[in-house]
N, C-alpha and C positions, 0 to 999 in steps of 0.2 A: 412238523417238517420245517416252516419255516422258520421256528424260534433253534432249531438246529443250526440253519444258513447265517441266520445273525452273529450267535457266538461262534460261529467258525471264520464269519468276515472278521469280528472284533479283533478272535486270537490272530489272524495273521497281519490283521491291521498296527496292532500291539507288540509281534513281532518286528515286524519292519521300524518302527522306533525304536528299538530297541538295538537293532542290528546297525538303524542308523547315528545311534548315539555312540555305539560300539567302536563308529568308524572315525569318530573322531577322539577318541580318549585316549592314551599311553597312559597309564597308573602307575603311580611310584610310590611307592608306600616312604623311600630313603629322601625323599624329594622335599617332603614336610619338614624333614631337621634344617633345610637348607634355606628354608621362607625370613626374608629380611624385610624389614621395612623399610625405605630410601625416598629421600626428599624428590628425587627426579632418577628421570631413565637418559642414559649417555646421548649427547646432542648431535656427536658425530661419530666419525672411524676409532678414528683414535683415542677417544674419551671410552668408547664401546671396549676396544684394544686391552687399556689400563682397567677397566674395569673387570674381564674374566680374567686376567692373570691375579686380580685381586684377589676376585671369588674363587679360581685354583679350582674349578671343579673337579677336573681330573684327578688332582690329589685324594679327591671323595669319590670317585667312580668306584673303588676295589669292595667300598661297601654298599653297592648299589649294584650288586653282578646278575639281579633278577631284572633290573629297568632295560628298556631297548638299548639307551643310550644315555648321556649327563651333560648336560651342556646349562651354559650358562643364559640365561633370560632376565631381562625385565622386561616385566607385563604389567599389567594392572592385578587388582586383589579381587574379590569375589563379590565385594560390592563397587566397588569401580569409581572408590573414592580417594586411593593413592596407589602408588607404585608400590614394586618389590622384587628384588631380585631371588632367583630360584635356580636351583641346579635341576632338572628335569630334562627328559626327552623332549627333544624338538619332534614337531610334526608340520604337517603344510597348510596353511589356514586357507581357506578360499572363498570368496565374496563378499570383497572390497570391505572386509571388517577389521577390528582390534582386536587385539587377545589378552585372555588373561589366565590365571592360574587359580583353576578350584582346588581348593582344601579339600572337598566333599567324595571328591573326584581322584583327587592325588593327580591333576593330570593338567597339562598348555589344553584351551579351549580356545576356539573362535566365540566371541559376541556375536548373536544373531540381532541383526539390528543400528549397531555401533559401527557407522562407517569409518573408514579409516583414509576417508578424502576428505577434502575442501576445498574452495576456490581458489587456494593459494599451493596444497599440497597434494598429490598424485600417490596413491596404493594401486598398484598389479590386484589383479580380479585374486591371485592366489601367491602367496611367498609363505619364505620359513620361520618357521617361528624364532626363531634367534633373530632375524632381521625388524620384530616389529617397534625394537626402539628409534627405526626412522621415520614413522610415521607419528607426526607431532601433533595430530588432533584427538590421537588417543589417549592423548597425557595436558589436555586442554584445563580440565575443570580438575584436576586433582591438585590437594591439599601439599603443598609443599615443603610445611613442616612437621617435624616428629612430635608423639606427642607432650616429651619433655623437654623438647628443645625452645630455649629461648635464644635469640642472637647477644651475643657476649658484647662488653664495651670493645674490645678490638675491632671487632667486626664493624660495630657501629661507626667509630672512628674512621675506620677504611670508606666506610661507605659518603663519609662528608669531604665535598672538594677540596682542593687547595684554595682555589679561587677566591671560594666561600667564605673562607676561613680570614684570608688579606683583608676582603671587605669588610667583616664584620668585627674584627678586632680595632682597627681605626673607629669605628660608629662607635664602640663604645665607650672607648677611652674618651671620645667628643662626649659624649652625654655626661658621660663621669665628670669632667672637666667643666661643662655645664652646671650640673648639679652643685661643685663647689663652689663657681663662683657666685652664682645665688642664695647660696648659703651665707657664704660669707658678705655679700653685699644688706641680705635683711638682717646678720648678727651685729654689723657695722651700723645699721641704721637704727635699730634698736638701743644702743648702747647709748647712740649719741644723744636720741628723745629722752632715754632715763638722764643723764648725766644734765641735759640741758633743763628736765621738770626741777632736778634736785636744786640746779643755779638760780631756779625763779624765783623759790620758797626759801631759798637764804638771801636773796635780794628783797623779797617781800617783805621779811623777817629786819631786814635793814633801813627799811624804806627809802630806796635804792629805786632810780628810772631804771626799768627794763629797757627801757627805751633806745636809752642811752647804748646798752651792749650791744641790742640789736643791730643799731646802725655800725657799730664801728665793726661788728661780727660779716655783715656786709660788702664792709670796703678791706677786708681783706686780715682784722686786726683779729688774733685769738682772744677769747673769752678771759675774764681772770678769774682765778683762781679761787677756793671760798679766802683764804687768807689776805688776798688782796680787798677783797669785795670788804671783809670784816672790819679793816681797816679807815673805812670811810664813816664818818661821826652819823650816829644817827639821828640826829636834829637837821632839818634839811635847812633851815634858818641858817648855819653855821655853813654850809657850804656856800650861801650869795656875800658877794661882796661888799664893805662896811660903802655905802654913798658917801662917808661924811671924807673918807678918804681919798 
C-alpha cells in the first residue's frame, strides 16, 4: 500500500515538471535554419531596429506557419558562451534572468540562475523575449569573436590614433637620424686611424720624425702626403746644416 502512495506521489511529482517545463517552451522546429552566430547583441533601439530588418524574419514566417509566432531575437546559445540571433517565437521570461535559445528544445528559454541585473543595470522581474538584448549583463563574459574571424589590417589601422601616429613618426625619423650620424662619425674616425697608421710606417720606412707632423698636425697644418713625405733624403745627416758654413 505504501509503495502504491510513493509512485503515485513520484508520477504526479514528475508530471508537474513536466507541465512546468511545458510552460515555458514555444518549439520551432523552422527556428534552427535561422540560428547565426554574432560577435555581439544590438547596444540600443536603433542598432536593435537595423538589425531585424536585416534578419527580415517575416520574409521567413510563410515557412514557419506551425510556430506561434517568428520574431527576431538575440539571446545567448546553449552554452552561454556567445550570442546569436534567431527567428523564433517570443515568449515572457520572468525572474530577473537572461535568455537564451535551446537547440534541444527548438525554443527562447529563461536561465534559471543567470540574473539579468547588476549594480549598474536594472531587468523587470519579467519582460519579452525580443527585449532581452537590453540587458547587458547577460552578454558580459561572451566571446566576441567568430570563430574565423581575425581583424583585417583596415581595421587595425582604424583602431590607432591620429595623435599617435604625429608622435611617433618624428621619434623616429630622430633615431633614424641618430643612427647616421654615429655611423658616420665612427666610419669618419676609423678611416682617419687607418690613413694615419699607414703615414707612420712610410715615415718609419723614411726615417722621418713623427714628431715633426704631429706638431704641425696640431697647429692646424694637414699631413703630407706619401709623395711628399718620400721626397725627404733618407740620411737624416743630410737634412742638419753644413757648421762650416
Amino acid at each position: 500500500m505504501m509503495r502504491g502512495y510513493v509512485v503515485l506521489f513520484l508520477s504526479i511529482h514528475l508530471f508537474e515538471q513536466i507541465q512546468i517545463l511545458d510552460a515555458f517552451i514555444l518549439s520551432c522546429n523552422e527556428s534552427l535554419q535561422t540560428v547565426r552566430r554574432v560577435t555581439m547583441c544590438p547596444s540600443n533601439i536603433s542598432a536593435y531596429e537595423e538589425a531585424v530588418q536585416k534578419k527580415n524574419c517575416s520574409s521567413l514566417a510563410p515557412d514557419a506557419q506551425t510556430c506561434q509566432s517568428f520574431q527576431y531575437h538575440c539571446v545567448l546559445n546553449d552554452d552561454l558562451n556567445y550570442a546569436i540571433e534567431v527567428c523564433a517565437p517570443s515568449m515572457y521570461i520572468v525572474g530577473y534572468v537572461c535568455t537564451k535559445f535551446s537547440t534541444i528544445h527548438k525554443s527562447i528559454m529563461r536561465i534559471d540562475g543567470f540574473a539579468c541585473n547588476d549594480s549598474f543595470t536594472e531587468c523587470p522581474f519579467g519582460y519579452n523575449s525580443t527585449e532581452s538584448f537590453k540587458y547587458l549583463p547577460c552578454y558580459a563574459n561572451v566571446n566576441k569573436l567568430l570563430p574565423t574571424e581575425l581583424p583585417s589590417r583596415r581595421e587595425i589601422s582604424e583602431t590607432v590614433e591620429p595623435w599617435l601616429i604625429v608622435i611617433v613618426i618624428p621619434i623616429m625619423l630622430g633615431i633614424g637620424c641618430l643612427i647616421f650620424c654615429l655611423y658616420t662619425f665612427v666610419y669618419k674616425r676609423r678611416t682617419f686611424r687607418r690613413r694615419r697608421q699607414g703615414m707612420g710606417i712610410s715615415m718609419a720606412q723614411h726615417n722621418f720624425p713623427l714628431e715633426v707632423f704631429e706638431s704641425e698636425n696640431r697647429e692646424g697644418h694637414l699631413l703630407p702626403d706619401r709623395g711628399v713625405i718620400s721626397s725627404f733624403p733618407s740620411d737624416q745627416s743630410q737634412m742638419q746644416p753644413n757648421e762650416s758654413e
